[in-house]
N, C-alpha and C positions, 0 to 999 in steps of 0.2 A: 904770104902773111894774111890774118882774117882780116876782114874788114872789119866786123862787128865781133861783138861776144858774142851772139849767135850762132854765126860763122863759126869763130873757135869750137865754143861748144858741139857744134853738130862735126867737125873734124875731130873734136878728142872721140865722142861720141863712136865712130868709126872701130872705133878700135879698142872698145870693151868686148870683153869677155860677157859668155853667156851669163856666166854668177854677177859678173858689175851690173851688167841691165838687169836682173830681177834687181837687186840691193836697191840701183836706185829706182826703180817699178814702185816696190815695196815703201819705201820712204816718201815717196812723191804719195803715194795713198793715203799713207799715217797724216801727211803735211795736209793734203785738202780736206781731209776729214776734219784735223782740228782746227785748220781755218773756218770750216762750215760750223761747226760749232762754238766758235768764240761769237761766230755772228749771230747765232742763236741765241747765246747768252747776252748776247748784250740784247737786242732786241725784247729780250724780255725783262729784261732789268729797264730799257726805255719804258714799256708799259707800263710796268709797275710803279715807276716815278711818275708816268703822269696820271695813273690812277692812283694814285697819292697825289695829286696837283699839286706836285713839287716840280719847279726847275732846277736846271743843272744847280745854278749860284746855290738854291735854295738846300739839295743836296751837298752839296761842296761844305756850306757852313756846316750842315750835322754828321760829316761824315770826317771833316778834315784833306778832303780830296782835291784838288784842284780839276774848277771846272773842266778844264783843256784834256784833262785826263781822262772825265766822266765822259768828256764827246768821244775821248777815242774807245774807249771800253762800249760805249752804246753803237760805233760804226764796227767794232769786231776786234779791236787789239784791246788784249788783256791780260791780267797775271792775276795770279792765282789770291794773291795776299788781298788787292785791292779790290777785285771782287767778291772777296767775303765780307769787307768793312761795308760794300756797298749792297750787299745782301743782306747785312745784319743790322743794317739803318733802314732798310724796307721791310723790313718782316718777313726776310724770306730764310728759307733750311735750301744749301745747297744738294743737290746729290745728283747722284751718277745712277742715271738708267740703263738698261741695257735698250738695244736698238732691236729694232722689229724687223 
């Protein structure tokens, strides 16, 4: 029996197939890209509010957001809906670049 999830994991792990390790190769890439980029985004949503010397609260009341929300969106968790509310209370145009 595993001791840890770990443990289990690296005993299922065992015993994938060449195609299971690419699938999850492939997925685990997709996953830290967009983690890398939420924290992007939020980081520049932090500037942006404080070159607007707005804080969270201060946010929060013009956007309808709760502050607790804006901390997690500016540390890197976020959805799609509530970072347009909070893009469109900064003056900002979202969009999607290509990478270099």
């Amino acid at each position: 029996m595993a001791k840890s999830f770990d443990d289990l994991v690296a005993r299922a792990e065992q015993n994938w197939t060449a195609d299971q390790r690419r699938v999850h190769d492939a997925a685990e890439r997709v996953f830290q890209l967009e983690m890398a980029a939420r924290a992007e985004l939020g980081e520049q949503l932090h500037a942006a509010r404080t070159a607007k010397s707005l804080s969270q609260p201060a946010l929060s009341a013009v956007t309808g957001i709760q502050q607790s929300e804006i901390s997690r969106i500016e540390s890197g968790a976020a959805t799609v809906a509530t970072i347009s509310k909070l893009a469109d209370a900064l003056d900002l145009k979202l969009s999607l670049t290509p990478q270099h």
